[in-house]
VORO-595496 format. One record per residue: residue number from 1; residue in one letter; x, y, z of N, C-alpha, C in turn. Coordinates in Angstrom, 3 decimals. Each point is the difference from the previous one (the first is absolute). Example, Ala and Ser with C-alpha at 12.3 -4.5 7.8 and 13.67 -1.06 7.14 Angstrom:
  miba  rokol      n.xx      n.yy      n.zz     ca.xx     ca.yy     ca.zz      c.xx      c.yy      c.zz
     1      A    13.190    -5.690     7.800    -0.890     1.190     0.000     0.900     1.200     0.000
     2      S    -0.350     1.050    -0.720     0.820     1.190     0.060    -0.770     1.090     0.730
//
This chain:
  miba  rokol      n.xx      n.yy      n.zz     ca.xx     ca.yy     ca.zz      c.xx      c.yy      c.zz
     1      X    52.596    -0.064   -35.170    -1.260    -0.372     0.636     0.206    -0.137     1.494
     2      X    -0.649     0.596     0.716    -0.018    -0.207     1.550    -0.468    -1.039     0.359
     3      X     1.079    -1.035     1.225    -0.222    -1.213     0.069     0.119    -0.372     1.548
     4      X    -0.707    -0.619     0.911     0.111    -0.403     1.315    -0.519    -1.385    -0.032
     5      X     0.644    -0.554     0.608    -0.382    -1.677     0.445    -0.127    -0.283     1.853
     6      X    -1.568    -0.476     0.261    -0.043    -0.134     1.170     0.276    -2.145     0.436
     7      X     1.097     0.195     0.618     0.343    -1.435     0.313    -0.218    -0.535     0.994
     8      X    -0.408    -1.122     0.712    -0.244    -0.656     1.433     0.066    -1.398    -0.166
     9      X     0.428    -0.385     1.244     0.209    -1.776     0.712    -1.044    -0.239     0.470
    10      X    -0.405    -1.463    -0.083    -1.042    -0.405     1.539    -0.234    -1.478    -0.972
    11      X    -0.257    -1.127     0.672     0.105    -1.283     0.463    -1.080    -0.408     0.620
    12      X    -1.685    -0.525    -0.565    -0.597    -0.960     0.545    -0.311    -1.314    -1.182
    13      X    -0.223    -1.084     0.799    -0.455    -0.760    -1.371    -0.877    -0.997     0.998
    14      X    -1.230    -0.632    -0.879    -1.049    -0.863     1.117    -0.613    -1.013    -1.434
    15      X     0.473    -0.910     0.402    -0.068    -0.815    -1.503    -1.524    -1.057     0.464
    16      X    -0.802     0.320    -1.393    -2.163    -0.683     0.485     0.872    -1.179    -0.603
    17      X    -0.921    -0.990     0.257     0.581    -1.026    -0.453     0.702    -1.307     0.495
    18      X     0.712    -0.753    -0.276     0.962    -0.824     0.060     1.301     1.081     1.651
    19      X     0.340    -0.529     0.918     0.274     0.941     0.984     1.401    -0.604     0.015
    20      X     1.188     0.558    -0.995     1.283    -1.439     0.326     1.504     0.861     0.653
    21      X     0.654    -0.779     0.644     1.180     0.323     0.852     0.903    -0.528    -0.557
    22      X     1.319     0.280    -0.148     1.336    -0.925    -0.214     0.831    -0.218     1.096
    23      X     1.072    -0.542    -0.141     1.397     0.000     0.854     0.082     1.446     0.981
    24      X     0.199    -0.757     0.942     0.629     1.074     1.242    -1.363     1.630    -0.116
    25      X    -1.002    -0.743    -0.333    -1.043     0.985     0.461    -0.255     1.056    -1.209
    26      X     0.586    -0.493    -1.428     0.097     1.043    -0.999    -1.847    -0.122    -0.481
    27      X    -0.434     0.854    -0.307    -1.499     0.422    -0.505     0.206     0.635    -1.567
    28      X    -0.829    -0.277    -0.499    -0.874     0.947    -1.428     0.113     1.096     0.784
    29      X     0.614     1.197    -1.150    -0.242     1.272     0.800     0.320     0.721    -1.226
    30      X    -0.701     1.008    -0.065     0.064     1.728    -1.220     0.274     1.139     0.782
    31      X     0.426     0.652    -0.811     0.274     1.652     0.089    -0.284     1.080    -1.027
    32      X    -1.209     0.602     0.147    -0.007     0.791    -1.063     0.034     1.528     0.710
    33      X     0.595     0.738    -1.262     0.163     1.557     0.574     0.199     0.477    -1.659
    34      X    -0.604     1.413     0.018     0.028     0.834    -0.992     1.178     1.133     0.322
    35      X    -0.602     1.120    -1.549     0.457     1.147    -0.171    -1.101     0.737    -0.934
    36      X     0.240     1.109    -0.577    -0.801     0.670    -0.836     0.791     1.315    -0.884
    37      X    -0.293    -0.282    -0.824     1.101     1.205    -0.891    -1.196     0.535    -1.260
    38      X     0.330     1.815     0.213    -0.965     0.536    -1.142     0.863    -0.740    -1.033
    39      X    -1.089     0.254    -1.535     0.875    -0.415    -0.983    -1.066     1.220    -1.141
    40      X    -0.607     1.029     0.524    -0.302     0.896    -1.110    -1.196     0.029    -0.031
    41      X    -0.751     1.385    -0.533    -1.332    -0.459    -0.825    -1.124    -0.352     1.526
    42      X     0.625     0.405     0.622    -1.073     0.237     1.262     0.172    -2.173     1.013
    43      X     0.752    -0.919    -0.602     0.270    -0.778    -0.139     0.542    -0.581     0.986
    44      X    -0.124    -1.454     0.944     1.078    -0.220     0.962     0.126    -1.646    -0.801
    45      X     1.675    -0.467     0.170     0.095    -1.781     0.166     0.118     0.210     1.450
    46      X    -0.670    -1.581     0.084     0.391    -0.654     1.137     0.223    -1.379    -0.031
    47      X     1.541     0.137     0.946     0.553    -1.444     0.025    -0.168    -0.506     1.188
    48      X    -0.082    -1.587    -0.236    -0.293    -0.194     1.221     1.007    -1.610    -0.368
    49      X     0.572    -0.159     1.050     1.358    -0.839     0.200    -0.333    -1.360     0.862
    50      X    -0.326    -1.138    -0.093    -0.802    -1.360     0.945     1.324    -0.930    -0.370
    51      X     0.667    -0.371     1.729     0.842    -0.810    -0.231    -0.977    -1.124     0.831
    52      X    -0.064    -1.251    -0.666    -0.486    -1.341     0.801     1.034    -1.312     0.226
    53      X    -0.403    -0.582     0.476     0.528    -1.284     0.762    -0.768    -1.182     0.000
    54      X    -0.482    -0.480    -0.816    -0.511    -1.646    -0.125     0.392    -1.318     0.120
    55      X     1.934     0.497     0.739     0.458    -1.042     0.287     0.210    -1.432    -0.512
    56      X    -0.525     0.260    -1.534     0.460    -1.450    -0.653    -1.710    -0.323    -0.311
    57      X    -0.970     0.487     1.032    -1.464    -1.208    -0.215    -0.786     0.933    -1.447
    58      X     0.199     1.268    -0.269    -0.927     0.079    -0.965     0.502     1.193    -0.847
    59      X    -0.107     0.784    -1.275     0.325     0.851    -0.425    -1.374     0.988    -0.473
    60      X     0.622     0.896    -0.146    -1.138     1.299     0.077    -0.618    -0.172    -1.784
    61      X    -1.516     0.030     0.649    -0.327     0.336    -1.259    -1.000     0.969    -0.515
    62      X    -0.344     0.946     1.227    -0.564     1.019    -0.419     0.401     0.657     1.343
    63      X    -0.001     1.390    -0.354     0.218     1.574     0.994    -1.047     0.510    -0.103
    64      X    -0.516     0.404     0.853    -0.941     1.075     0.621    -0.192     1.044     0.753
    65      X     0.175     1.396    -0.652    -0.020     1.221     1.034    -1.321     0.349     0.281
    66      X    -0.906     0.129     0.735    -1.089     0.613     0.044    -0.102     1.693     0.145
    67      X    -0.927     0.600     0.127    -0.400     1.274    -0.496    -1.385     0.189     0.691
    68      X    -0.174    -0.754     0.805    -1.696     0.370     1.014    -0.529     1.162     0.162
    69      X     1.440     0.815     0.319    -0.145     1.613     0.369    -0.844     0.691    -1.349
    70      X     0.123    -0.711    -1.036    -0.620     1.147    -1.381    -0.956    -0.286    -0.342
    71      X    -0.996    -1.303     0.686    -1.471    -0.520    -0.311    -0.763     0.549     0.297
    72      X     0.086     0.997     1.122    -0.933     0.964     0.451     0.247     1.509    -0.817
    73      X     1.324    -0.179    -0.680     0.503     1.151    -0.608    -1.717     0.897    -0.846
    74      X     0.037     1.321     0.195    -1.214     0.753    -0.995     0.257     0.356    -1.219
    75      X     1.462    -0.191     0.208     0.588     1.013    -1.257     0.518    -1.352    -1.199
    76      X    -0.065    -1.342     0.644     0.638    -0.882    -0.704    -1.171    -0.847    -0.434
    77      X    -0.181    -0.350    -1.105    -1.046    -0.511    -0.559     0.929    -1.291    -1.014
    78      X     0.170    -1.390     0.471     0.830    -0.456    -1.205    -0.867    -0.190    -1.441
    79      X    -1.067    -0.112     0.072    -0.907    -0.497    -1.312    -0.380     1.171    -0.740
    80      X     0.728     1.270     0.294     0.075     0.951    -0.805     1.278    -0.013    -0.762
    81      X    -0.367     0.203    -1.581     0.997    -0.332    -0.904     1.094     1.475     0.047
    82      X    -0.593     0.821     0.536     0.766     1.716     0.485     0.770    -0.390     1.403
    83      X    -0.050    -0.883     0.483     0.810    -0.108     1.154     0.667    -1.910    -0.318
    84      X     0.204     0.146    -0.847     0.513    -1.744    -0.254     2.005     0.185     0.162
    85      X     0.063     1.303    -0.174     1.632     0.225     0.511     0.213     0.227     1.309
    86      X    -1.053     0.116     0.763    -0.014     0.317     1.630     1.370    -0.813     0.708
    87      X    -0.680    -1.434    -0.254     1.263    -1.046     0.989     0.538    -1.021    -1.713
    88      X     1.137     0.475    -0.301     0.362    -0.875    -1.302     1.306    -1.044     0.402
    89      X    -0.218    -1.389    -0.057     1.301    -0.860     0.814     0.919    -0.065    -1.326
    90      X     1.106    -0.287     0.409     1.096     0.269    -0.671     0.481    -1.302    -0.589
    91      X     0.387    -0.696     1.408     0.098    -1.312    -0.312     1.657    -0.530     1.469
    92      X     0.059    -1.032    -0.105     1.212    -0.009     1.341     1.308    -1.127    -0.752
    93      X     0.972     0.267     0.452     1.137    -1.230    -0.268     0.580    -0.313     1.372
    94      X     0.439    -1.453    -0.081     0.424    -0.542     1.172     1.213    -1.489    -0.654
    95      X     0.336    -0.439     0.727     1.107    -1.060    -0.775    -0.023    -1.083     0.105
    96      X     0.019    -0.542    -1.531    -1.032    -1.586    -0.747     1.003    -1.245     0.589
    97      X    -0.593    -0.527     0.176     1.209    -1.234     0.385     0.944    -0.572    -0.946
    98      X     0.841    -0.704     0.062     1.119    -0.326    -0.742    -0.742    -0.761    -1.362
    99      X     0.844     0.226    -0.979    -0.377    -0.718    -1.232    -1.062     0.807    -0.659
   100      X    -0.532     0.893     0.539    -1.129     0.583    -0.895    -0.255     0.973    -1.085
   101      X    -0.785    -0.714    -0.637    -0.097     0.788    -1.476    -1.382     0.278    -0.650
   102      X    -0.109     1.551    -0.579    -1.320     0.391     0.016    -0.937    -0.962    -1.142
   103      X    -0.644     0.995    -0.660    -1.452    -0.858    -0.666     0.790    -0.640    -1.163
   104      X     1.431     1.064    -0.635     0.336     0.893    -0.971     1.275    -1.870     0.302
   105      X     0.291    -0.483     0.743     1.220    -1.273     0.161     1.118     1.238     0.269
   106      X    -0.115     1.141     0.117     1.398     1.096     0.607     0.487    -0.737     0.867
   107      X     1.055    -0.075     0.857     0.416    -0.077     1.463    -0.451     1.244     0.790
   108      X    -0.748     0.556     1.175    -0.137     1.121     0.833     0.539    -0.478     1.317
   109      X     0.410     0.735     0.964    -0.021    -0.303     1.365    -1.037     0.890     1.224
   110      X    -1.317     0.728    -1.135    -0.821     0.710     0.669    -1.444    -0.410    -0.575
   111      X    -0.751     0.109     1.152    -1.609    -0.512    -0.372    -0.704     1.442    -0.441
   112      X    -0.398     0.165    -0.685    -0.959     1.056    -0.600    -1.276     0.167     0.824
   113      X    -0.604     0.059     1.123    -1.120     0.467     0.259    -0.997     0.461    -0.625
   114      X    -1.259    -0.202    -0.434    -1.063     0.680    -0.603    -0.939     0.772     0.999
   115      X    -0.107     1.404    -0.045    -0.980     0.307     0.606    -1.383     0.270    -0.505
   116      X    -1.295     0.066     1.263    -1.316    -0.016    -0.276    -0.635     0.522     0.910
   117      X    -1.191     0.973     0.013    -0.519     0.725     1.014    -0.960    -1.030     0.165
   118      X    -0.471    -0.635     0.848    -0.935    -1.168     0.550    -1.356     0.651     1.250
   119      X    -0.790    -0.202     0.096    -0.835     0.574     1.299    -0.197    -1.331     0.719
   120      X     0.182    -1.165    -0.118    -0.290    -1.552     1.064     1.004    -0.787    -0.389
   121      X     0.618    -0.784     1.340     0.714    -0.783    -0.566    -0.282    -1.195     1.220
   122      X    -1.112    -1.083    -0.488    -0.225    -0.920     0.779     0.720    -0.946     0.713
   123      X     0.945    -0.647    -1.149     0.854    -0.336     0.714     1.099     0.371     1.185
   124      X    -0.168     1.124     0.230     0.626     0.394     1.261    -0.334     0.706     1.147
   125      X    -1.543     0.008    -0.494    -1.182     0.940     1.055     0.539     1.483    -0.189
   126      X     0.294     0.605    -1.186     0.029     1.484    -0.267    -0.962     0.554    -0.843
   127      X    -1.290     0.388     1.182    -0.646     0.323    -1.112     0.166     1.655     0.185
   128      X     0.628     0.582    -0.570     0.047     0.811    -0.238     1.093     0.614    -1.525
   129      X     0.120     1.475    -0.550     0.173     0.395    -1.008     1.667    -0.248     0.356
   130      X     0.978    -0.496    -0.984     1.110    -0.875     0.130     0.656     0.572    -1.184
   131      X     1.472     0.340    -0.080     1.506    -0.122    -0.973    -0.615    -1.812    -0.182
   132      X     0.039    -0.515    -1.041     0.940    -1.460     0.329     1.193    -0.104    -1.385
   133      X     0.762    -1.012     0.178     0.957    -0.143    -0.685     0.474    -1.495    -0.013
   134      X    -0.422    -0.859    -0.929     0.372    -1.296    -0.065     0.871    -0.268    -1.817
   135      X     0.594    -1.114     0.268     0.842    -0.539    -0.760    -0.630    -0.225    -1.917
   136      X    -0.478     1.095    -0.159    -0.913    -0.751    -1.661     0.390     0.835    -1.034
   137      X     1.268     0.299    -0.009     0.421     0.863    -1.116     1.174    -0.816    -0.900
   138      X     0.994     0.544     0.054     1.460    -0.290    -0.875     0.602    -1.438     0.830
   139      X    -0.260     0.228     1.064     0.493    -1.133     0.840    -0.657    -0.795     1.076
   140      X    -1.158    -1.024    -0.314    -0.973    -0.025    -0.131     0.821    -1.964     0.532
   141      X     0.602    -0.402    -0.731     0.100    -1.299    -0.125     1.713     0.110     1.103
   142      X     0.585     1.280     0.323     0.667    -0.169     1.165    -0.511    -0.086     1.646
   143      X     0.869    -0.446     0.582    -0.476    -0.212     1.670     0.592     1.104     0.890
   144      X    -0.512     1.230     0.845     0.801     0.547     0.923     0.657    -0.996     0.963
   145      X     0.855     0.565     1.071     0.503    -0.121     0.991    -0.972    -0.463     0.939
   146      X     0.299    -1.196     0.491    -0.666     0.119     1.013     0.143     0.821     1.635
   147      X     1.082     0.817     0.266     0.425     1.204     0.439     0.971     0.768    -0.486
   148      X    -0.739     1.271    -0.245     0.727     1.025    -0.657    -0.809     1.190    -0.017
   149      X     0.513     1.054    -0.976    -0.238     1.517     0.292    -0.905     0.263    -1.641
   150      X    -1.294     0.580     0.323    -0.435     0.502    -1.464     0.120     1.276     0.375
   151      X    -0.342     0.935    -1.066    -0.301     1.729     0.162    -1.571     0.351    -1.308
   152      X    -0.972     0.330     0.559    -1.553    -0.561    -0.653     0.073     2.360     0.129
   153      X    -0.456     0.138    -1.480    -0.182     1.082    -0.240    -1.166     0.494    -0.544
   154      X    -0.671     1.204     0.577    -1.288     0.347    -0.871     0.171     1.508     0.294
   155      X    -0.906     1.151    -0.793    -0.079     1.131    -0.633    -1.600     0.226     0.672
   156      X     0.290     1.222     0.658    -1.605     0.953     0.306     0.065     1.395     0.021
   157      X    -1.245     0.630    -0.214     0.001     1.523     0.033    -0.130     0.183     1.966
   158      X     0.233    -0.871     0.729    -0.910     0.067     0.740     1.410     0.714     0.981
   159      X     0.119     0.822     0.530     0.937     0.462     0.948     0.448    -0.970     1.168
   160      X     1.516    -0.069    -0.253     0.038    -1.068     0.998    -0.313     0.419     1.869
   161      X    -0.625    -0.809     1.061    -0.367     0.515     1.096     1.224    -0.017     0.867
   162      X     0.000     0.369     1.402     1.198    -0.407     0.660     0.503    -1.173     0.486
   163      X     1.011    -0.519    -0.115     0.578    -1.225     0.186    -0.630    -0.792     1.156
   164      X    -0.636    -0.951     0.073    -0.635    -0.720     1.506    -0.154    -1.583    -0.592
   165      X    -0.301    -0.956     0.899     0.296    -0.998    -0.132    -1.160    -0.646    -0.369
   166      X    -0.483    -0.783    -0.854    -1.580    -0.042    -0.609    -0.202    -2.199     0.431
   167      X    -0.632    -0.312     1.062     0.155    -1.261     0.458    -0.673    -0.756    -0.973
   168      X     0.457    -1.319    -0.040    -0.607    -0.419    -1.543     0.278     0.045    -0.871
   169      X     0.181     1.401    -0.706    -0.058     0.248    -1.478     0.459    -0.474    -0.887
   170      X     1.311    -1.227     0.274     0.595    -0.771    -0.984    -0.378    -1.596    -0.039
   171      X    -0.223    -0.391    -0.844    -0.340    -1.376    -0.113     0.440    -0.996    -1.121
   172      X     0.856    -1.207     0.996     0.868    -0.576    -1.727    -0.869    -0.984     0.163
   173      X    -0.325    -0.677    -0.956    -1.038    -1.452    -0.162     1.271    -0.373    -0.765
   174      X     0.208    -1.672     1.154     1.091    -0.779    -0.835    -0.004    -1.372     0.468
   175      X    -0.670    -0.491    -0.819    -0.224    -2.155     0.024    -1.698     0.537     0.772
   176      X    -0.084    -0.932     0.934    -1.152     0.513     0.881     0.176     0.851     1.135
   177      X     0.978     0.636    -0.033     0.259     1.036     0.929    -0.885     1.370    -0.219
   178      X    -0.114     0.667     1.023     0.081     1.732    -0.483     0.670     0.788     1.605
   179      X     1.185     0.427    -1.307     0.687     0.756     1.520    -0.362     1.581     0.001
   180      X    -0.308     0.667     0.769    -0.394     1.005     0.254     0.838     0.648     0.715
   181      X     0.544     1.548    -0.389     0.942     0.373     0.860    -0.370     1.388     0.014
   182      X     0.364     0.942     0.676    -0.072     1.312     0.426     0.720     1.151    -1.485
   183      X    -0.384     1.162    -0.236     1.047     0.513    -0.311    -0.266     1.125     0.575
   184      X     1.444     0.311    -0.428     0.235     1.570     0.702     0.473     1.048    -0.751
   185      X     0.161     0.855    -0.502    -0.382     0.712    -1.219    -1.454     0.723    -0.589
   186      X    -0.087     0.788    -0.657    -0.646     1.461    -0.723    -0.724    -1.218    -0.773
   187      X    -1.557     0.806    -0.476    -0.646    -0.322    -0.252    -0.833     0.959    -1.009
   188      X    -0.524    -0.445    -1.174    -1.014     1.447    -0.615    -1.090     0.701     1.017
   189      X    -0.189     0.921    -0.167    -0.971     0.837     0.910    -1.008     0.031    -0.791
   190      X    -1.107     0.080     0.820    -1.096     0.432    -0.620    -0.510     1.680    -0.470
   191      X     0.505     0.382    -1.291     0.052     1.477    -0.047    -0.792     0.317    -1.565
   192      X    -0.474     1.250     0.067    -0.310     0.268    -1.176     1.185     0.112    -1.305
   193      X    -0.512    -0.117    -1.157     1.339    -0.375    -1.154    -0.727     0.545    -1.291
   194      X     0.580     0.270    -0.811    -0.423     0.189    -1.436     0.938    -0.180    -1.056
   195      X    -0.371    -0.892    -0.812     1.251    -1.158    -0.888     0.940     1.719    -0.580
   196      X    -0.476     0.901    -0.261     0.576     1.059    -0.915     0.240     1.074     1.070
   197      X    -0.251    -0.512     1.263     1.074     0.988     0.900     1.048    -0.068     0.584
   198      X     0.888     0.864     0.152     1.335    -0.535     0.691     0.274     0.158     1.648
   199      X     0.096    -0.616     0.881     0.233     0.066     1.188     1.064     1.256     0.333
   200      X     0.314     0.701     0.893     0.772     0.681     0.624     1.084    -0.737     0.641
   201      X     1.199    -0.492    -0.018     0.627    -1.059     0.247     0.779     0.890     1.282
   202      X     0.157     0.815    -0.155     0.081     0.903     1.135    -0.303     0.151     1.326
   203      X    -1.812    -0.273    -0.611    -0.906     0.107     1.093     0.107    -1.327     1.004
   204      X    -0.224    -0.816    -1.299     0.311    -1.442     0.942     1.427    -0.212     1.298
   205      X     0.989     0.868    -0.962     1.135    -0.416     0.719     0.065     0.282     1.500
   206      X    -1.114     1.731    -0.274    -0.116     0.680     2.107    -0.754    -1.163     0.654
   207      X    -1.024    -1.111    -0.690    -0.383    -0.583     0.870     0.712    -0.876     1.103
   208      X     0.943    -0.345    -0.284     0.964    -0.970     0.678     1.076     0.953     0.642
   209      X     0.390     1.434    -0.066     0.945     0.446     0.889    -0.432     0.074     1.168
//
């Protein structure tokens, strides 16, 4: 199977909310950055990688990628049951704090993420069409990190665009916080699709030489 992954850095974070500092000038701060890899069937994942810093005051309890760019989309209709595979979330893991054990009394040392395609999310002034991914699955009764690294995954027909830095687009809601950070990384495009056609993976690939 022909395979390319587009990767990038970049660093903003602007936390609504509660505004807090530590020692020697340390701040709440995120980093999110993607990639994108065909996986078939006309098909892209996309990962997207959010390291945060809560410094001890709060732990994450929901992720938020937004998707603004596809609300105006013509070709994307979500309340059509023929396009309900358009944007499909996968789900994210990141690492549970010490002692933790899933629904099941297992021992894990990873939080299970649940994902959900959302269009408002009040609590953090996103109103717009949203990835989210909060804690309500297998590990549900564990606590993340209060700084550390998740990797939050979802599935689209939608061709990924060229790598640019999308301000905003990430949002962790954690205690009464909401930190908001930049990412930088590929995004679904807004393109025509048909569940029983196969993309040219080819074609995609000249876009980026």
């Amino acid at each position: 199977m022909d395979h390319i992954k587009l990767t990038v850095v970049g660093v903003t974070a602007i936390v609504l909310g509660a505004m807090l500092a530590g020692p020697a000038g340390a701040a709440i701060t995120c980093e999110a950055t993607g990639e994108a890899y065909g996986i078939g069937g006309g098909q892209f994942e996309y990962s997207v990688t959010i390291t945060w810093g809560f410094m001890g005051y709060a732990v994450p309890e929901r992720f938020d990628i937004a998707l603004a760019h596809l609300e105006d989309c013509e070709f994307y209709n979500p309340d059509s049951p023929f396009q309900e595979d358009y944007i499909v979330p996968i789900g994210g893991q990141s690492e549970a704090a010490a002692g933790c054990c899933d629904n099941q009394g297992l021992p894990t040392e990873q939080i299970e993420w649940v994902g959900e395609m959302r269009f408002d999310e009040p609590d953090c002034w996103l109103p717009t069409l949203h990835v989210a991914f909060e804690n309500t699955g297998s590990t549900s009764q564990c606590a993340p990190l209060s700084d550390g690294t998740g990797v939050f995954r979802f599935t689209s027909y939608g061709i990924p665009m060229p790598v640019q830095t999308y301000y905003g687009a990430v949002v962790i809601r954690a205690g009464d916080m909401c930190l908001v950070c930049d990412y930088t990384g590929p995004l679904p495009e807004c393109n025509i699709w048909s569940a029983a056609e196969t993309t040219s993976w080819g074609t995609i690939k000249g876009l980026y030489r």
